[in-house]
Residue, then its C-alpha position, 0 to 999 in steps of 0.5 A: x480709402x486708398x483711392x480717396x487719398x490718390x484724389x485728394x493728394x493729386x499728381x501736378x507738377x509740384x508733387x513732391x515726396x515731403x508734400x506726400x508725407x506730409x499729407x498723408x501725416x493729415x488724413x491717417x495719422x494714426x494709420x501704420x505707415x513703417x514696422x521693423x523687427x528688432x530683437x525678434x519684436x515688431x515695432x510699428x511708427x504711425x504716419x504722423x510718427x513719421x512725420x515728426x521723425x522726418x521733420x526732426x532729422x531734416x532740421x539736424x541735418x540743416x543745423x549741420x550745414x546741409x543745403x538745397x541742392x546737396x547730396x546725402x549718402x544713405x548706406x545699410x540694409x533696409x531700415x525706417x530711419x534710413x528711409x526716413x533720411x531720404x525723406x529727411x534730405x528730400x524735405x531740405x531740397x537735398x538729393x539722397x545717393x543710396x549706396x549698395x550695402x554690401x559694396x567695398x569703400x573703393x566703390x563706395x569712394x567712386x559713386x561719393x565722388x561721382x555725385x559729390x556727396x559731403x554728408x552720409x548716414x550709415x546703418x553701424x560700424x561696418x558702414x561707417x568703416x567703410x565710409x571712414x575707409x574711403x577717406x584717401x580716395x575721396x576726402x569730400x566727405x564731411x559728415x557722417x552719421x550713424x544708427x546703431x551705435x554699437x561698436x563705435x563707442x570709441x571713435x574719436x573722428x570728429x566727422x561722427x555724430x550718431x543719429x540721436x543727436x542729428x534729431x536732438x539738434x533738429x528739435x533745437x532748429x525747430x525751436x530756434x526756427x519754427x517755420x523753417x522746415x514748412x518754408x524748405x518743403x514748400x520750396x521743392x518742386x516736381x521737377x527738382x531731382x528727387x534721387x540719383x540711383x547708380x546703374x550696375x555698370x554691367x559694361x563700365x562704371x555706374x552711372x548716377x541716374x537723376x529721377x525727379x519726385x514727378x517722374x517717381x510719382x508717375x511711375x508709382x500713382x501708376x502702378x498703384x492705379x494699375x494693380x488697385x493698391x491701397x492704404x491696406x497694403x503690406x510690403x516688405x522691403x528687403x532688397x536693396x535701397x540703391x535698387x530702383x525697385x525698392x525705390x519704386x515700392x517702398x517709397x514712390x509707391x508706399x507714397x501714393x497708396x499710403x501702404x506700410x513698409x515693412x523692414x525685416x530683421x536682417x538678411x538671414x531672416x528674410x524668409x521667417x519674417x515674410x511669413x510673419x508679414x504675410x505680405x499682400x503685395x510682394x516685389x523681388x528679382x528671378x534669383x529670388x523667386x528661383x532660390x525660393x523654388x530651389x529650396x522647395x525643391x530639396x525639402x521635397x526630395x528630402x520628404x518621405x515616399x508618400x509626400x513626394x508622391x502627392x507632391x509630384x502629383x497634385x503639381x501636375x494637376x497645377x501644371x495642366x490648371x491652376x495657370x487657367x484657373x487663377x486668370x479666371x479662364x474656363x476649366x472642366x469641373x473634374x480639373x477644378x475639383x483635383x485642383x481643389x484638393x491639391x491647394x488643400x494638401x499641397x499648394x495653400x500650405x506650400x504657400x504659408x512656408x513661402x510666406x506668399x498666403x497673402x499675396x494678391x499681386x506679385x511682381x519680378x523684374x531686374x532681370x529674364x525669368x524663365x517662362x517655367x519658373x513664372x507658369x510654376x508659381x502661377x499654378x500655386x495661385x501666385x499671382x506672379x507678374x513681370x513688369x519691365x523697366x530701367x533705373x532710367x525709366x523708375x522700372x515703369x515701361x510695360x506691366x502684365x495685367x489680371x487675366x492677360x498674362x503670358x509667360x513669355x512676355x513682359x506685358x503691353x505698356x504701362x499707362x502713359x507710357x509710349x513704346x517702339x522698336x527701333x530699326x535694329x530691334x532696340x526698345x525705345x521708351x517715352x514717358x513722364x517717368x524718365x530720368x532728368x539725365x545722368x548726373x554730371x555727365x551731359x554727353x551720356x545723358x544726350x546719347x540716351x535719347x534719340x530725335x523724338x525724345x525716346x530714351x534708349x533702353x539697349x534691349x532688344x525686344x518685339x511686339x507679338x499679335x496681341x501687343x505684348x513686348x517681348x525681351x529677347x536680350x541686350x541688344x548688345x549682347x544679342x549675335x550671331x552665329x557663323x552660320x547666322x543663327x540668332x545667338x540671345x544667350x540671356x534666353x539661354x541662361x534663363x533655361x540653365x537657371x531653371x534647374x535647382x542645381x544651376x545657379x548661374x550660368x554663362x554662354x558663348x557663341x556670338x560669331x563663332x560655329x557653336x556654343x559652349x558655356x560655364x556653369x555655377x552649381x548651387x552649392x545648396x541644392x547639390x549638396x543636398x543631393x550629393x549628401x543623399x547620395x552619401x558623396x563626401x565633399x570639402x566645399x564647393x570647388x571640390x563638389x564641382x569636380x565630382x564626376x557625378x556632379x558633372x553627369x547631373x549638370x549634362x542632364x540639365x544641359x541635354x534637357x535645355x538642348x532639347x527645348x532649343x532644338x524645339x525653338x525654330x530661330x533657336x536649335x543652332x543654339x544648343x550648348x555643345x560644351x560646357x564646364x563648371x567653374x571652380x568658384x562662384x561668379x562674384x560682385x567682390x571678384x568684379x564678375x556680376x554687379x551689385x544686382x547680379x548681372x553678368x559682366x560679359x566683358x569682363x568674364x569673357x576676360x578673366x576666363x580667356x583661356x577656359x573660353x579658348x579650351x572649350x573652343x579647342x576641342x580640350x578635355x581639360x584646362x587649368x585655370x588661375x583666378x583672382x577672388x578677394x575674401x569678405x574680409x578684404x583680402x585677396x587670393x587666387x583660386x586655381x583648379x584644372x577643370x574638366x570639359x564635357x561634351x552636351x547632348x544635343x538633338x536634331x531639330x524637328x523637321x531637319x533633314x536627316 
């Protein structure tokens, strides 16, 4: 039925979202197209329910003065009707701006101001607090809109309107002017911008992106030919709306396949409700894919003797395995029968606790994962896949087929898309699925593309023999050593965030004669195994200080270390000094993005004198820095933090 829909529903250069909507409002009306868990109850809206929801809320938004060409502001966490608002402003030719949830108004006031956004849906209060907030840095805002009404009973701004009566204004305009909202759809065309997604700002302010409803189906009717989706399919959607991801599955994907979208309760019952869903198709960047590891890892050490035992021993079996297994490859039956046992014992309820029993297709991106982290779920009978991708590109770029995966790679490129290195490596990129350019800023927009029309990506990549793109970094950010050594610090980090007990990290040593780095500790997992090890601690800082925390994250270090001198371009590239960082890196204190990239620049900045210590050779530095807390204040955060020394190894084949 999924394929029947693709051809019937054909991608032209008029395709729109609405027209999608509306089409799959036809040919499964009854079909579940949204559920979401409120009050521990799923509820479900059919296709057609959607339709009438969407069409209710787009002549409100009409009523209210909203025009073609206009920006929405969508902001909270994933929620139908904040989908539906996007749809909503699609349908009047209007452009939907997401805004990252979790962001501060002075953020917030900079992407409404950049893109010009006069009217906004929020989730609740503390959104629409936000919004309110931003009012002396941006006073374009006209109208906001809120969902859930708890909490403002009392406002008495008279930009507010609660989303209930947007639609009941809606239905009026639809009576008023019943052939309104099919003219308004039938205006939109493929090539009209159908979203502005802000990139990170990992060396500056957020851009806005401008996708068109063309470039968006492109990506999403190839991902779904790809990987055979269907109406069938289940997703749950729980990362965040600004995120081109989400836009790709949830919305440009949902579209295509006719899938059901799948929004959870909240943020802490993400886990409980992916076990609930059982997803079919499941979409989420490394951390994710690392917490949830992270996590297995501690129940498994808090286990008793004869769990741990069949735990460790049935995960070697997957190791030797279950990769091969799983791609259909040739495995001696002896092999098969051992793996057989562990996916009784071990891995199928393993997988149940993850909540992934039902994944058929699993995909990550957003940012490197480590090559150990993709081989160990993998060797569960995940089916794990990278797929690489930028916001300018709707994450479309290279996808890892069944059968053809390798962990150190990202796959071949996607269909319809051309992919090429330039000369200084940098990964250049051409397809229908390319951004329109960046939203009001012409010179950016002409700087992205070269002569031949390929957008530049700023990775730095290479083709293997078999024409798999492999990442090696950002091309910014890859260097040099003094003694010429290639420095990719991404690939690094990558290996110190494998371990449980490292939850980010930073390296140093572009242009200089070592590297050295700083350190994140998961405050979960090491204190869970500080905790079983009867040592006391306040919180993180005072945990990160421990002497043994130190000697536990040295052996993390060493072992990195160890892989690296096995890496010919990479054993000048051990870590010779490292340190823990008294606080946790933090997109409020402005050193990672909404998405949990690192701001070298700004780290690099902020840690000058911890860099220049590391450097100097000290066993000691005291440091000051500036965190504000969740509820907007500032404070400074100080410690004298300690310095070790890595163990490092002699490449093989090196002279003695």
């Amino acid at each position: 039925m999924g394929e029947t829909l693709v051809r019937n529903i054909e991608m032209t250069d008029g395709a729109t979202f609405p027209r999608r909507l509306l089409g799959h409002g036809r040919l499964r009306p009854h079909g579940p197209a949204f559920r979401e868990k409120r009050l521990g109850i799923w509820r479900t809206w059919s296709w057609e329910q959607v339709n009438e929801e969407v069409r209710a809320l787009a002549c409100g938004l009409a009523a209210l003065g909203f025009r073609r060409g206009m920006r929405l502001a969508i902001v909270g966490d994933n929620r139908p009707r904040l989908y539906w608002a996007m749809l909503a402003a699609q349908c009047l030719g209007g452009v939907p701006v997401p805004l990252y949830q979790d962001a501060p108004a002075a953020d917030m006031a900079h992407v409404l101001a950049d893109a010009g956004v006069a009217y906004a849906i929020a989730e609740d209060q503390e959104q629409v607090d936000k919004l309110l907030e931003t009012g002396p840095l941006y006073p374009g805002l006209l109208r906001i809109v809120f969902d859930d009404p708890r909490g403002l009973r009392h406002y008495r701004q008279p930009e507010l309107l609660s989303y209930a009566a947007l639609q009941e204004l809606g239905r009026e305009h639809q009576r008023a002017q019943p052939g309104f909202f099919a003219a308004a759809v039938a205006a939109g065309a493929g090539a009209d911008c159908a979203i502005i997604l802000y990139t990170s700002g990992t060396t500056g302010q957020p851009k806005g992106v401008c996708l068109s409803h063309a470039a968006l189906l492109t990506a999403g009717a190839g991902g779904v030919a790809f990987d055979r989706l269907g109406e069938h399919e289940d997703i749950l959607s729980y990362l965040p709306m600004a995120w081109v991801g989400d836009c790709l599955f949830s919305l440009a994907q949902a579209l295509v396949a006719g899938f059901t979208v799948n929004c959870p309760e909240s943020g802490a019952t993400v886990q409980s409700d992916l076990r609930e869903i059982g997803p079919t198709c499941y979409f989420a960047p490394p951390r994710v894919f690392e917490n949830m590891r992270t996590g297995v890892m501690i129940r498994m050490a808090d286990a008793g003797p004869l769990q741990r035992r069949l735990f460790h021993h049935f995960m070697a079996v997957a190791g030797r395995c279950g990769a091969a297994i799983l791609d259909g490859k040739a495995v001696p039956l002896r092999q098969r029968l051992a793996y057989g046992a562990g996916r009784l014992l071990v891995y199928g309820p393993l997988k149940n606790v993850l909540g992934l029993s039902r994944v058929r297709v699993a995909y990550t991106a957003g940012a490197a994962i480590g090559p150990e982290l993709l081989r160990f779920y993998r060797s569960l009978g995940v089916n794990l896949k990278q797929l690489y991708g930028a916001t300018e590109t709707c994450a479309y770029v290279c996808l890892q087929a069944d059968g053809d995966v390798k962990f150190d790679s990202v796959g071949r490129p996607a269909p319809g898309v051309e992919v090429k290195l330039a000369p200084n490596g940098e990964v250049l990129v051409r397809s229908a699925a390319v951004m329109s350019g960046y939203h009001g800023h012409p010179e950016a927009s002409a700087a992205a593309f070269d002569a031949d029309g390929f957008f530049r990506t700023g990775d730095a990549g290479l083709f293997d023999a078999d024409g798999h793109l492999k990442i090696i970094d950002r091309a910014a950010d890859v260097g040099r050593m003094n003694d010429g050594a290639l420095f990719a610090p991404k690939h690094i980090e990558n290996k110190l965030k494998f371990f449980p007990f490292i939850k980010e990290a930073v390296v140093f040593g572009h242009a200089r004669d070592s590297v050295c780095a700083f350190v994140n500790i998961d405050l979960a997992a090491v204190g869970d195994w500080a905790e079983r090890r009867g040592l006391a601690y306040a919180g993180y800082a005072d945990l990160a200080a421990h002497a043994q925390s130190y000697e536990l994250i040295g052996d993390c270090v060493a072992r990195v270390n160890r892989e690296l001198a096995f890496e010919a371009s990479m054993a000048g590239t051990q870590i010779r000094r490292f340190l823990i960082l008294h606080k946790e890196l933090d997109p409020d204190d402005g050193e990672l993005t909404r998405t949990r990239k690192l701001r070298r620049a700004f780290i690099a900045e902020k840690y000058a004198p911890l860099i220049a210590a590391l450097y100097a050779g000290r066993h000691s530095q005291y440091i000051e820095s500036a965190i504000r807390f969740e509820d907007g204040r500032a404070g400074v955060a100080s410690a004298e933090l300690r310095i070790c020394e890595g163990r490092t190894f002699t490449a093989p084949g090196a002279a003695a």
